[in-house]
Backbone atoms as SQL, in Angstrom:
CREATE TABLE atoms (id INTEGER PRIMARY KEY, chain TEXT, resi INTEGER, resn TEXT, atom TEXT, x REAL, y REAL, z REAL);
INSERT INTO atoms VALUES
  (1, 'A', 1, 'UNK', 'N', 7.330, -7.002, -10.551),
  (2, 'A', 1, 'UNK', 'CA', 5.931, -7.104, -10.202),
  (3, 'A', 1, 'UNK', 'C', 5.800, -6.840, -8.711),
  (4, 'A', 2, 'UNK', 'N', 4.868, -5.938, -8.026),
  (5, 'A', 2, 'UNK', 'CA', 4.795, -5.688, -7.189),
  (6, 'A', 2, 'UNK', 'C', 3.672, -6.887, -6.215),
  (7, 'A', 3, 'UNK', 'N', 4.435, -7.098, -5.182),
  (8, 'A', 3, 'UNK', 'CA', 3.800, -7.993, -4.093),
  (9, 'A', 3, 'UNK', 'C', 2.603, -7.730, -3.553),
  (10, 'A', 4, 'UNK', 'N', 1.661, -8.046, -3.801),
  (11, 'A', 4, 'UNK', 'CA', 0.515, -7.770, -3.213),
  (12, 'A', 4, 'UNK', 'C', -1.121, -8.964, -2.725),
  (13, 'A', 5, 'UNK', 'N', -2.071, -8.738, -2.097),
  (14, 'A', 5, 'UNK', 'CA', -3.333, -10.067, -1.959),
  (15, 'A', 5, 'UNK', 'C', -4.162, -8.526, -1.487),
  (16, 'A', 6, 'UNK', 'N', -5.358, -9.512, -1.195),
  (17, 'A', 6, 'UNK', 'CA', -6.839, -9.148, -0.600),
  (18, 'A', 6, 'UNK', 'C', -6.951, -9.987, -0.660),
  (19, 'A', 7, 'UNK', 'N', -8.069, -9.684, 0.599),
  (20, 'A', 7, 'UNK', 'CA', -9.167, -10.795, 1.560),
  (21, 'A', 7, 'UNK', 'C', -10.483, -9.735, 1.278),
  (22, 'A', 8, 'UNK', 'N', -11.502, -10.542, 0.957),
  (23, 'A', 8, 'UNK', 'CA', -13.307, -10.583, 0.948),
  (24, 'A', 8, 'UNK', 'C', -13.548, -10.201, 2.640),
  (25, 'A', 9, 'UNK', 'N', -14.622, -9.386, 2.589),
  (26, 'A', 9, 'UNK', 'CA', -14.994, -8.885, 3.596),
  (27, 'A', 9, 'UNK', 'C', -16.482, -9.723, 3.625),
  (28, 'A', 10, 'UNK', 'N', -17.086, -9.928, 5.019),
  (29, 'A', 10, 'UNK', 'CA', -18.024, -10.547, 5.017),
  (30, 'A', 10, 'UNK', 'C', -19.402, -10.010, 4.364),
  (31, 'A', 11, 'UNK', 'N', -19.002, -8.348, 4.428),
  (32, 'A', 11, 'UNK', 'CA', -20.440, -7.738, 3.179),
  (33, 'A', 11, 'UNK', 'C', -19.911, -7.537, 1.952),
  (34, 'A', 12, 'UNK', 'N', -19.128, -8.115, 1.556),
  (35, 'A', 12, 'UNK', 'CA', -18.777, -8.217, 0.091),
  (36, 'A', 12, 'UNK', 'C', -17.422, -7.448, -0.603),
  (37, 'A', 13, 'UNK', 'N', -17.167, -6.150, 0.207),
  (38, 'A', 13, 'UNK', 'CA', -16.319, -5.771, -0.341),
  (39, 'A', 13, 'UNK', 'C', -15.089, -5.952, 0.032),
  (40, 'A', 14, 'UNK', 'N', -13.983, -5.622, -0.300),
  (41, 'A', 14, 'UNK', 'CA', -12.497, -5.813, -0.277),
  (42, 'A', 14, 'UNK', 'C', -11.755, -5.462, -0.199),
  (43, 'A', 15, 'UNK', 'N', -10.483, -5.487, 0.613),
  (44, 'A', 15, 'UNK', 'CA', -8.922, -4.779, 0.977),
  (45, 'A', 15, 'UNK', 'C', -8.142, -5.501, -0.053),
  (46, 'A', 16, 'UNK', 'N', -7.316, -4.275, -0.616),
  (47, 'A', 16, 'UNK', 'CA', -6.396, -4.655, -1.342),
  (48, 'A', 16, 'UNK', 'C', -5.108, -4.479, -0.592),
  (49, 'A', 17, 'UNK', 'N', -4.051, -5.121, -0.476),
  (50, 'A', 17, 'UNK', 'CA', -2.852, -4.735, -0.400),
  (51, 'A', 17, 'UNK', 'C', -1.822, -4.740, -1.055),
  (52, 'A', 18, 'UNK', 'N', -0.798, -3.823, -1.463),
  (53, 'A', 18, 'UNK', 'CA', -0.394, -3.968, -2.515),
  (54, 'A', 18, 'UNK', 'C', 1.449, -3.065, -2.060),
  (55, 'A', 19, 'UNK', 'N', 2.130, -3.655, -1.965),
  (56, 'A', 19, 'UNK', 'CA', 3.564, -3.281, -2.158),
  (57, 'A', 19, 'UNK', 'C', 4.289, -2.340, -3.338),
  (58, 'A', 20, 'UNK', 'N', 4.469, -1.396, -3.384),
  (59, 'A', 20, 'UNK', 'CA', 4.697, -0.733, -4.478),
  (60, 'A', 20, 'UNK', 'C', 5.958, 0.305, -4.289),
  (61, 'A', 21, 'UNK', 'N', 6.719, 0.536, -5.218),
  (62, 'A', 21, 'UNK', 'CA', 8.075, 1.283, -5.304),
  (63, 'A', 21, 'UNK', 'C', 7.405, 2.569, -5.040),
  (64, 'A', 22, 'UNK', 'N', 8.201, 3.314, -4.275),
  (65, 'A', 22, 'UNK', 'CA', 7.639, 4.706, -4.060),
  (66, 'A', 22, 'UNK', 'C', 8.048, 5.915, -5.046),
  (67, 'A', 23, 'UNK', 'N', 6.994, 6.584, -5.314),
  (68, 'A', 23, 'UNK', 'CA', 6.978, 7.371, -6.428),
  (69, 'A', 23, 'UNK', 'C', 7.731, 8.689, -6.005),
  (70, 'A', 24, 'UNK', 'N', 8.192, 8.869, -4.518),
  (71, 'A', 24, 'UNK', 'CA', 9.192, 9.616, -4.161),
  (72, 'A', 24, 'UNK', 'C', 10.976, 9.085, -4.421),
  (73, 'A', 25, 'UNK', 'N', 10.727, 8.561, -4.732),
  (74, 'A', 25, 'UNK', 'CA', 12.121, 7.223, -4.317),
  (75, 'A', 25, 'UNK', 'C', 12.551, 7.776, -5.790),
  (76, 'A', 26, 'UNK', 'N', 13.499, 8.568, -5.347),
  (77, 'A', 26, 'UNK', 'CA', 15.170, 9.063, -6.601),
  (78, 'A', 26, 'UNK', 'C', 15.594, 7.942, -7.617),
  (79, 'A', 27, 'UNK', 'N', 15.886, 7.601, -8.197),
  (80, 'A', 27, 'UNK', 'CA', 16.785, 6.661, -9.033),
  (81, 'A', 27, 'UNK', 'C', 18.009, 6.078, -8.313),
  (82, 'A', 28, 'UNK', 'N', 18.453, 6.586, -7.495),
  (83, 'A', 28, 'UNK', 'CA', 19.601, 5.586, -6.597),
  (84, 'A', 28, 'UNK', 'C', 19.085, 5.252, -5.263),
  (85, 'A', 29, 'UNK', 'N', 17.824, 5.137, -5.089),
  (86, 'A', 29, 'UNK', 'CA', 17.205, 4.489, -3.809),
  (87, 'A', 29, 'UNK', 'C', 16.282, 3.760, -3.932),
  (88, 'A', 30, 'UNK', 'N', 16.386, 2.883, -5.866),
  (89, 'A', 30, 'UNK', 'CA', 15.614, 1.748, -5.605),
  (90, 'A', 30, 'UNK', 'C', 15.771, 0.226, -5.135),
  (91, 'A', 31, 'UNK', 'N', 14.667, -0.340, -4.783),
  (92, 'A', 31, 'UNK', 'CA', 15.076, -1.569, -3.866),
  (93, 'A', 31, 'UNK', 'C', 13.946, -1.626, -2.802),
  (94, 'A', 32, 'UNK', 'N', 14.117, -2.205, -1.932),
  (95, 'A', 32, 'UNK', 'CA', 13.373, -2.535, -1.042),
  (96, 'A', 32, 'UNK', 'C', 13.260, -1.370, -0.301),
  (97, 'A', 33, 'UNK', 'N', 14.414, -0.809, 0.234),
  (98, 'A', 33, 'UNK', 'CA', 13.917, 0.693, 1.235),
  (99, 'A', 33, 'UNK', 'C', 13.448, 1.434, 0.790),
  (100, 'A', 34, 'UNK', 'N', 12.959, 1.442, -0.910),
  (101, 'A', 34, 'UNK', 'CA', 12.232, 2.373, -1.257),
  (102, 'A', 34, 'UNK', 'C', 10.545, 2.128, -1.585),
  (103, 'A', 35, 'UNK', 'N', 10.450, 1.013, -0.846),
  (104, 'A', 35, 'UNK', 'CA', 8.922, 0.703, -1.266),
  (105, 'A', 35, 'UNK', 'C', 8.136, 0.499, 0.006),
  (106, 'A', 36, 'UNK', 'N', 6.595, 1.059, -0.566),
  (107, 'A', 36, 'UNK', 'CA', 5.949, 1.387, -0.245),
  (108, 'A', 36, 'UNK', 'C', 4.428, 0.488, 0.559),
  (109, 'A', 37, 'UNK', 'N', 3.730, 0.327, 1.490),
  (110, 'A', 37, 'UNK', 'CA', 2.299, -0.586, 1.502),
  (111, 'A', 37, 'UNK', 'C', 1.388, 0.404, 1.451),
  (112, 'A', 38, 'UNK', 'N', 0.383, -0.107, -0.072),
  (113, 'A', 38, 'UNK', 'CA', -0.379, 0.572, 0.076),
  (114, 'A', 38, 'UNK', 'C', -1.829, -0.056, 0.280),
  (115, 'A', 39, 'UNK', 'N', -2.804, 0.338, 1.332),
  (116, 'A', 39, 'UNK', 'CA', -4.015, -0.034, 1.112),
  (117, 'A', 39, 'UNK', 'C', -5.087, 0.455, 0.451),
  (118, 'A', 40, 'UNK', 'N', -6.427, -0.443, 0.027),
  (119, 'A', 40, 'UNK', 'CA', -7.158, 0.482, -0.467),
  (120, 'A', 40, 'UNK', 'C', -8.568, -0.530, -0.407),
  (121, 'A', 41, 'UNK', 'N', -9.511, 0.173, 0.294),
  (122, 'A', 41, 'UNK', 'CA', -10.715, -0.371, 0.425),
  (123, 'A', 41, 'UNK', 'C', -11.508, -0.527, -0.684),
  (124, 'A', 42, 'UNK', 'N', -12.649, -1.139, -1.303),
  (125, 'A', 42, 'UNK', 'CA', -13.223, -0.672, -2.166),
  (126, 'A', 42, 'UNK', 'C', -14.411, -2.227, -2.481),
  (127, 'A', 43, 'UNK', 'N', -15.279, -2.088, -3.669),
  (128, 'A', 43, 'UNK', 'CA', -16.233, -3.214, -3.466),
  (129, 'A', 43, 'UNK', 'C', -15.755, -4.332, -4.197),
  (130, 'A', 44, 'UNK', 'N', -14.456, -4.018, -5.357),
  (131, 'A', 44, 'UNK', 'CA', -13.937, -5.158, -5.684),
  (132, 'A', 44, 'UNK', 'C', -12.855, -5.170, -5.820),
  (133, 'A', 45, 'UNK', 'N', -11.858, -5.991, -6.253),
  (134, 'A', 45, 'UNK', 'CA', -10.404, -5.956, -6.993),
  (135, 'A', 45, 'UNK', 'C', -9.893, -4.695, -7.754),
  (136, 'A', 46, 'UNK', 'N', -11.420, -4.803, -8.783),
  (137, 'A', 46, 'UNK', 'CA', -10.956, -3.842, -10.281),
  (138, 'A', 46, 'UNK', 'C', -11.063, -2.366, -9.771),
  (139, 'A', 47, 'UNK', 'N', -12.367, -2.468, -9.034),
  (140, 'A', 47, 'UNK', 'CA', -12.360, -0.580, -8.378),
  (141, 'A', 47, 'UNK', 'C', -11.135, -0.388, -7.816),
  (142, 'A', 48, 'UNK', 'N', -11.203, -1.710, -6.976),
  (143, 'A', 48, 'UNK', 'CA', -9.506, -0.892, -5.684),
  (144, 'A', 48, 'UNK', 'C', -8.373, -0.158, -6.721),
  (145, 'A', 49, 'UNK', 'N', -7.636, -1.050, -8.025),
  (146, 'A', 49, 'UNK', 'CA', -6.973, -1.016, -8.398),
  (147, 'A', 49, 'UNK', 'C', -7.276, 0.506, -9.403),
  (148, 'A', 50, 'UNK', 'N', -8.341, 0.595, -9.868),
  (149, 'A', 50, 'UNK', 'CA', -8.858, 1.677, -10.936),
  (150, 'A', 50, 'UNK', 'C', -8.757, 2.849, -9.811),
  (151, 'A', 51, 'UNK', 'N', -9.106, 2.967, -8.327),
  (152, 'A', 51, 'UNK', 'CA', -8.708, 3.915, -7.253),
  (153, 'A', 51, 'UNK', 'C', -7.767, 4.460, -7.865),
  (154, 'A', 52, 'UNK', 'N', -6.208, 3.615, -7.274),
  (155, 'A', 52, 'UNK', 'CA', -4.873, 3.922, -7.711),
  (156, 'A', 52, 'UNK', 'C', -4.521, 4.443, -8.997),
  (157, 'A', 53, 'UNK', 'N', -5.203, 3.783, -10.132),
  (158, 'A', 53, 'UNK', 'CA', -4.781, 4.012, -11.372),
  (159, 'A', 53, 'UNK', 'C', -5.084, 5.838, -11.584),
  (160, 'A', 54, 'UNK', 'N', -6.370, 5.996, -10.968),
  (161, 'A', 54, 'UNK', 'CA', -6.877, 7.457, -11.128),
  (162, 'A', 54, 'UNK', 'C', -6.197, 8.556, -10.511),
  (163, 'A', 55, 'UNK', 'N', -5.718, 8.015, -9.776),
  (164, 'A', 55, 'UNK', 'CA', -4.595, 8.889, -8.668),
  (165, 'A', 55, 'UNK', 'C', -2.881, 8.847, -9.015),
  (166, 'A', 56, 'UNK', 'N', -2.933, 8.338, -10.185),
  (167, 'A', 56, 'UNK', 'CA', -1.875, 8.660, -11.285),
  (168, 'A', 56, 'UNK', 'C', -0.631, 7.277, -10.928),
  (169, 'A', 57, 'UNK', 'N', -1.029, 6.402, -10.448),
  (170, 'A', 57, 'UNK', 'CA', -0.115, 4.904, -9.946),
  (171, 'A', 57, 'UNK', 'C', -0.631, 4.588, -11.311),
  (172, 'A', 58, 'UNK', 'N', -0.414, 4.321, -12.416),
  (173, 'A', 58, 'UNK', 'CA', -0.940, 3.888, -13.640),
  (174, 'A', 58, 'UNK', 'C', -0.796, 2.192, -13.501),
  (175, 'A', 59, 'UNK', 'N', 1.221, 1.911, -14.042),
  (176, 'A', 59, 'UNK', 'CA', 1.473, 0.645, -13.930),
  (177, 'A', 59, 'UNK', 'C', 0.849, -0.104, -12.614),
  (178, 'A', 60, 'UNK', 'N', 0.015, -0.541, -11.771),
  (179, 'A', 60, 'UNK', 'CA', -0.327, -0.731, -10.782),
  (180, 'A', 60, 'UNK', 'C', -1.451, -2.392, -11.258),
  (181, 'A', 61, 'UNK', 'N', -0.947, -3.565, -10.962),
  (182, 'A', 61, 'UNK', 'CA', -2.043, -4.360, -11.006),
  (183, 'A', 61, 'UNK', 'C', -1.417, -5.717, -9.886),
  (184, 'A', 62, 'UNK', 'N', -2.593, -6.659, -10.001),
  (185, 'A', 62, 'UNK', 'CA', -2.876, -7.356, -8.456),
  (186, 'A', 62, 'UNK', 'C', -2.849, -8.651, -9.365),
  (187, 'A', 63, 'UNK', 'N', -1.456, -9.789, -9.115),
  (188, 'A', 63, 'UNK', 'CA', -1.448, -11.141, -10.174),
  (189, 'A', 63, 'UNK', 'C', -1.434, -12.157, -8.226),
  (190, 'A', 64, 'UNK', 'N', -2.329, -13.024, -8.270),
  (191, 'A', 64, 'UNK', 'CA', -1.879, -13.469, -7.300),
  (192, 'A', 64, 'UNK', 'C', -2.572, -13.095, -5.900),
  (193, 'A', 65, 'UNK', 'N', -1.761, -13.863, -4.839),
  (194, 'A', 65, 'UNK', 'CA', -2.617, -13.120, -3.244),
  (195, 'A', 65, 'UNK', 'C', -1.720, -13.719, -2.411),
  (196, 'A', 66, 'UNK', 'N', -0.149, -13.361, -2.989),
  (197, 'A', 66, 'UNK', 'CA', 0.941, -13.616, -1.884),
  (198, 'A', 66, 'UNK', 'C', 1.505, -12.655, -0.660),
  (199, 'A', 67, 'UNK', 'N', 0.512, -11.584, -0.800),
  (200, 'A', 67, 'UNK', 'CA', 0.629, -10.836, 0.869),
  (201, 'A', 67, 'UNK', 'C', -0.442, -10.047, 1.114),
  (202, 'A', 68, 'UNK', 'N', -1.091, -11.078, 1.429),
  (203, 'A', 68, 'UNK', 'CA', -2.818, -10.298, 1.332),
  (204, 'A', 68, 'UNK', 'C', -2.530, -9.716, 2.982),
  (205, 'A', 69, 'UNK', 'N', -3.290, -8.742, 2.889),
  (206, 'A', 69, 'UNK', 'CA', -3.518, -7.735, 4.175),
  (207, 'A', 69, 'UNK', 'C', -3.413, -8.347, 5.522),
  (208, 'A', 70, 'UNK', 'N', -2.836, -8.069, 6.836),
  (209, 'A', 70, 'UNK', 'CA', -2.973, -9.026, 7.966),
  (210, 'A', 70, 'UNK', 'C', -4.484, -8.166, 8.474),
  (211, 'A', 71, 'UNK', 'N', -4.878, -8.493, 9.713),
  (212, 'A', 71, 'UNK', 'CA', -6.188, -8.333, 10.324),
  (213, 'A', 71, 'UNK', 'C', -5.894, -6.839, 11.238),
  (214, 'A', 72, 'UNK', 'N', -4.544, -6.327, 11.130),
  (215, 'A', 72, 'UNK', 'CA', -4.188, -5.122, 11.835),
  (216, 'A', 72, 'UNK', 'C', -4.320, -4.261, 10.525),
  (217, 'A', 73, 'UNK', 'N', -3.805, -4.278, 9.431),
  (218, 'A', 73, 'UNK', 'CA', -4.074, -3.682, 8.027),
  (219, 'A', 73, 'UNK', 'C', -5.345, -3.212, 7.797),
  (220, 'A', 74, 'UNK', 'N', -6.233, -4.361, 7.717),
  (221, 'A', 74, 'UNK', 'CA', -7.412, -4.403, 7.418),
  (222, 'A', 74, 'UNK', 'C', -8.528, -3.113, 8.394),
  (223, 'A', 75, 'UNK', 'N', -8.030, -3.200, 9.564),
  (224, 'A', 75, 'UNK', 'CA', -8.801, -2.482, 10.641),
  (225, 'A', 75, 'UNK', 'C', -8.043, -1.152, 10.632),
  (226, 'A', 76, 'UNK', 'N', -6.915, -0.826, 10.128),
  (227, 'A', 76, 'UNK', 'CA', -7.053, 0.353, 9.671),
  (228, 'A', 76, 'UNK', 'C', -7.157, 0.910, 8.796),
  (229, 'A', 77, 'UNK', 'N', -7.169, 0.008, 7.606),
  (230, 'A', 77, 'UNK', 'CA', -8.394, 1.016, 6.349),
  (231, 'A', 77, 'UNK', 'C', -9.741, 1.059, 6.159),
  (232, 'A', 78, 'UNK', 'N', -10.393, 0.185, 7.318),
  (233, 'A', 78, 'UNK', 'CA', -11.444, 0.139, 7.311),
  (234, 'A', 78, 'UNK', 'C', -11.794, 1.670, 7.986),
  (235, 'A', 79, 'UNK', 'N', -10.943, 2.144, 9.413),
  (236, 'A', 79, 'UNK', 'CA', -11.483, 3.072, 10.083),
  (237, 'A', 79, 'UNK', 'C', -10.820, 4.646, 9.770),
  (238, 'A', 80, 'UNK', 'N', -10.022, 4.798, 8.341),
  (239, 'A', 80, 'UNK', 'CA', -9.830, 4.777, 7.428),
  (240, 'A', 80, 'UNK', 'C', -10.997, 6.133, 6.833),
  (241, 'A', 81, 'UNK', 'N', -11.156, 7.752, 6.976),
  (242, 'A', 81, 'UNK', 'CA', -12.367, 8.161, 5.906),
  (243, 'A', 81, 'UNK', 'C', -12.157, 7.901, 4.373),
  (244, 'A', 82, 'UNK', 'N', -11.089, 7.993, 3.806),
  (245, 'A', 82, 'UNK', 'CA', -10.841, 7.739, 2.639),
  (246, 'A', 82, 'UNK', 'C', -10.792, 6.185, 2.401),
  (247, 'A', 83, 'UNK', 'N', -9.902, 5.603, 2.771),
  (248, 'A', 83, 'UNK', 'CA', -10.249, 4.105, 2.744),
  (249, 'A', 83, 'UNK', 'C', -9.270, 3.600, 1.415),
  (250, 'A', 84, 'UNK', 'N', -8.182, 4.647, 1.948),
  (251, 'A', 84, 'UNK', 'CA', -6.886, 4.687, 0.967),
  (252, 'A', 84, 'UNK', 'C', -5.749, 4.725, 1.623),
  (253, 'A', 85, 'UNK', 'N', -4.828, 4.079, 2.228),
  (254, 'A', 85, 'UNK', 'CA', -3.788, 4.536, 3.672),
  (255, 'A', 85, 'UNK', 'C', -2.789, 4.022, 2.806),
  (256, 'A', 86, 'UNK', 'N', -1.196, 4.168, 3.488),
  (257, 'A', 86, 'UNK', 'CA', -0.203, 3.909, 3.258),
  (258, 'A', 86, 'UNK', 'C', 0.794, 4.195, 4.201),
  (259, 'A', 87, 'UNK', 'N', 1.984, 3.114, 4.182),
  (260, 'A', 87, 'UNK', 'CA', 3.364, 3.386, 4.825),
  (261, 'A', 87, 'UNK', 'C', 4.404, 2.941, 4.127),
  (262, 'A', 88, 'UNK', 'N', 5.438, 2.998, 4.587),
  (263, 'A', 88, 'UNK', 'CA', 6.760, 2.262, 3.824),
  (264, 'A', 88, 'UNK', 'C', 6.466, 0.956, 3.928),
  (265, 'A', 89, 'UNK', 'N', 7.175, 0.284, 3.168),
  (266, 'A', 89, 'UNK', 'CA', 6.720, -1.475, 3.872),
  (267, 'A', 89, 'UNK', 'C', 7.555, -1.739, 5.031),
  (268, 'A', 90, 'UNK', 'N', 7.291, -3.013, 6.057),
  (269, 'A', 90, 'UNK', 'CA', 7.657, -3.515, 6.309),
  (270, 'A', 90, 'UNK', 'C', 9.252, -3.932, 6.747),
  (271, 'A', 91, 'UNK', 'N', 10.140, -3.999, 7.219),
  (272, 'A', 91, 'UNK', 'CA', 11.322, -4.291, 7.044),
  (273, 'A', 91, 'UNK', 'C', 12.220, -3.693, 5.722),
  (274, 'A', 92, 'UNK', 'N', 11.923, -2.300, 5.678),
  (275, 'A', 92, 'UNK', 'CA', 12.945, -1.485, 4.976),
  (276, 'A', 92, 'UNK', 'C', 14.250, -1.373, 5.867),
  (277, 'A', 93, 'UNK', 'N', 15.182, -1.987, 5.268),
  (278, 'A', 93, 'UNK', 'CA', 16.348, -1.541, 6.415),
  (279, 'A', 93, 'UNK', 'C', 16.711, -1.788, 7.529),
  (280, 'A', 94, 'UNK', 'N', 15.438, -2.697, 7.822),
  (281, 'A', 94, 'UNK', 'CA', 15.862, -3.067, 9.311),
  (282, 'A', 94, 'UNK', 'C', 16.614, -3.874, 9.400),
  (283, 'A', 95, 'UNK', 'N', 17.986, -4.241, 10.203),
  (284, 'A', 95, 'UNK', 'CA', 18.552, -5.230, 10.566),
  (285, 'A', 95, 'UNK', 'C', 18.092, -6.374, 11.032),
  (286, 'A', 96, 'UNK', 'N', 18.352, -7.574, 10.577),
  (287, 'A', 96, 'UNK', 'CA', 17.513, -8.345, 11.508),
  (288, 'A', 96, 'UNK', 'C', 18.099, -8.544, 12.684),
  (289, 'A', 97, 'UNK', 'N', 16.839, -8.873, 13.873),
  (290, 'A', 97, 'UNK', 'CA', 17.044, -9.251, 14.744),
  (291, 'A', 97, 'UNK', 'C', 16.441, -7.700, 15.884),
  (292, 'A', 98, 'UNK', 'N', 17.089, -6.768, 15.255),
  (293, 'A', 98, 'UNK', 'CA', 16.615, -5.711, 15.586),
  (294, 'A', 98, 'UNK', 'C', 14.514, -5.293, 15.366),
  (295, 'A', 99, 'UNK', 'N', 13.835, -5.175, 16.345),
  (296, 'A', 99, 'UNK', 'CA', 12.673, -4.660, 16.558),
  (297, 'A', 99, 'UNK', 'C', 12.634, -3.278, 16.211),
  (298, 'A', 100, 'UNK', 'N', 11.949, -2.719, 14.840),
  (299, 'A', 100, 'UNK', 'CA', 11.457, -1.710, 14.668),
  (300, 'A', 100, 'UNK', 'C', 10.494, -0.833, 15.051),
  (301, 'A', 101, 'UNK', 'N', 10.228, 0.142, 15.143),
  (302, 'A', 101, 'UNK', 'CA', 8.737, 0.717, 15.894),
  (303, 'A', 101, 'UNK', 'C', 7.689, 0.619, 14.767),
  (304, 'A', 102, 'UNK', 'N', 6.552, 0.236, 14.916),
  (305, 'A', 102, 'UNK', 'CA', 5.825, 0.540, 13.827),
  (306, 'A', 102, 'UNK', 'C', 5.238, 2.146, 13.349),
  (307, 'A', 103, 'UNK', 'N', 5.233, 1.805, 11.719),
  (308, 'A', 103, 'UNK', 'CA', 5.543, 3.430, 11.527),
  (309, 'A', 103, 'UNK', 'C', 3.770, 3.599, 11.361),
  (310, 'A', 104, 'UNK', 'N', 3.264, 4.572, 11.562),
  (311, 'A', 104, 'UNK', 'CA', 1.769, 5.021, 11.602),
  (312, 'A', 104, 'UNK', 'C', 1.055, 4.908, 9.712),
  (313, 'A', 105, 'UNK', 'N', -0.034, 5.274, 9.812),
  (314, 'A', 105, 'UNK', 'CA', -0.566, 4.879, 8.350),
  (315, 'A', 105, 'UNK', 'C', -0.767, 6.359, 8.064),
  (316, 'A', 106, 'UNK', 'N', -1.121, 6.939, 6.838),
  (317, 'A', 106, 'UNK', 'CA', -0.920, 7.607, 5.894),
  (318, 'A', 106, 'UNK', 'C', -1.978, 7.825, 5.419),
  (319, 'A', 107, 'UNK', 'N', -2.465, 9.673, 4.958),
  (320, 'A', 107, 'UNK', 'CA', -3.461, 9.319, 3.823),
  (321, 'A', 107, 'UNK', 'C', -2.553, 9.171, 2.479),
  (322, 'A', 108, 'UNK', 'N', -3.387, 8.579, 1.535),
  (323, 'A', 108, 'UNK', 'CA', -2.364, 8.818, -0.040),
  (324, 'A', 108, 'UNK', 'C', -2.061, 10.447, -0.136),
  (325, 'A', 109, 'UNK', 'N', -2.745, 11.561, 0.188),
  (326, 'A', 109, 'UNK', 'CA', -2.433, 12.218, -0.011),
  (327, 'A', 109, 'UNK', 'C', -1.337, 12.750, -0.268),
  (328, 'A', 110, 'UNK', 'N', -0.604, 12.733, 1.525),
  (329, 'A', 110, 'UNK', 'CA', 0.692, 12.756, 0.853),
  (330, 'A', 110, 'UNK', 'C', 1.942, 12.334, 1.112),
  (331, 'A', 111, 'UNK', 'N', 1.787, 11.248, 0.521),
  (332, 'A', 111, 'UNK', 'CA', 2.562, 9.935, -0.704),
  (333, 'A', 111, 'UNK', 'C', 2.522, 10.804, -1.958),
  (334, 'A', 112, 'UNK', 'N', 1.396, 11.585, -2.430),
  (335, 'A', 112, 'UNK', 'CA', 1.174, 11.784, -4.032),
  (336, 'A', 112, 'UNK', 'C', 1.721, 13.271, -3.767),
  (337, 'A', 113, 'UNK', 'N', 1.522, 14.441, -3.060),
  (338, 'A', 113, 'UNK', 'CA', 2.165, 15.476, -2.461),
  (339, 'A', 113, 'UNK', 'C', 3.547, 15.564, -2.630),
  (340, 'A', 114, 'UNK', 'N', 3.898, 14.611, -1.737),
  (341, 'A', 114, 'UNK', 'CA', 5.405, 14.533, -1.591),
  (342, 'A', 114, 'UNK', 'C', 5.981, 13.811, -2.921),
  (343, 'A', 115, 'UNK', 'N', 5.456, 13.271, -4.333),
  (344, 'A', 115, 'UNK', 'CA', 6.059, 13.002, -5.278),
  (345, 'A', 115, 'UNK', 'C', 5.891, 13.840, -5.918),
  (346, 'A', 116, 'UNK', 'N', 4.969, 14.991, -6.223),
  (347, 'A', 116, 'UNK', 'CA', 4.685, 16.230, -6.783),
  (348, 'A', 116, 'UNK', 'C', 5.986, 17.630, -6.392),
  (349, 'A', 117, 'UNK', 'N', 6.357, 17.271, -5.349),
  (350, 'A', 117, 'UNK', 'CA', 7.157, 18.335, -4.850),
  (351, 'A', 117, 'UNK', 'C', 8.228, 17.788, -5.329),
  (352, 'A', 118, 'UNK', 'N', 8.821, 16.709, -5.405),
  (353, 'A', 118, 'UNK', 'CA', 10.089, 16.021, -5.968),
  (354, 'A', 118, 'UNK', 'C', 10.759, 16.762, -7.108);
């Protein structure tokens, strides 16, 4: 089950965040370095998730709100034209102790591109 929350926006609608295995990711690079954060703006839960589903993430659903979006997340899918972003997650690989650079956000585009070419 993939890790994921949202937080309510004060006009109603909602960030999803959602951790997900990357649909580029080979068969011997699954695990944690192969997954993915994806955001996705939208006015509720079910749209955010029906987003993804339409864009061919089928298995894709939200049990829970154990890593709901931080307030740096949030402000960039808000500013965001699609209001669909993505990166690797978090601490793929990193050693601890070691400081990573943060990696920039993404349209889905291509995330879904680069699994098409695979």
């Amino acid at each position: 089950m993939a890790a994921g929350g949202f937080c309510k926006l004060p006009d109603g609608m909602v960030v999803v965040a959602l951790n997900l295995p990357s649909p580029t990711a080979r068969e011997g690079l699954a695990g944690p370095s192969a997954d993915v954060r994806v955001l996705v703006h939208a006015h509720n839960r079910a749209r955010a998730l029906t987003r993804l589903r339409n864009l061919g993430l089928r298995a894709v659903y939200l049990r829970g709100n154990a890593a709901p979006p931080t307030p740096d997340e949030v402000t960039a899918v808000l500013h965001h034209p699609d209001g669909l972003i993505w990166r690797t997650a978090p601490g793929n690989g990193v050693p601890f102790g070691v400081v990573a650079v943060p990696e920039l956000w993404r349209p889905i585009r291509s995330l879904l591109r680069g699994a098409a070419a695979a």
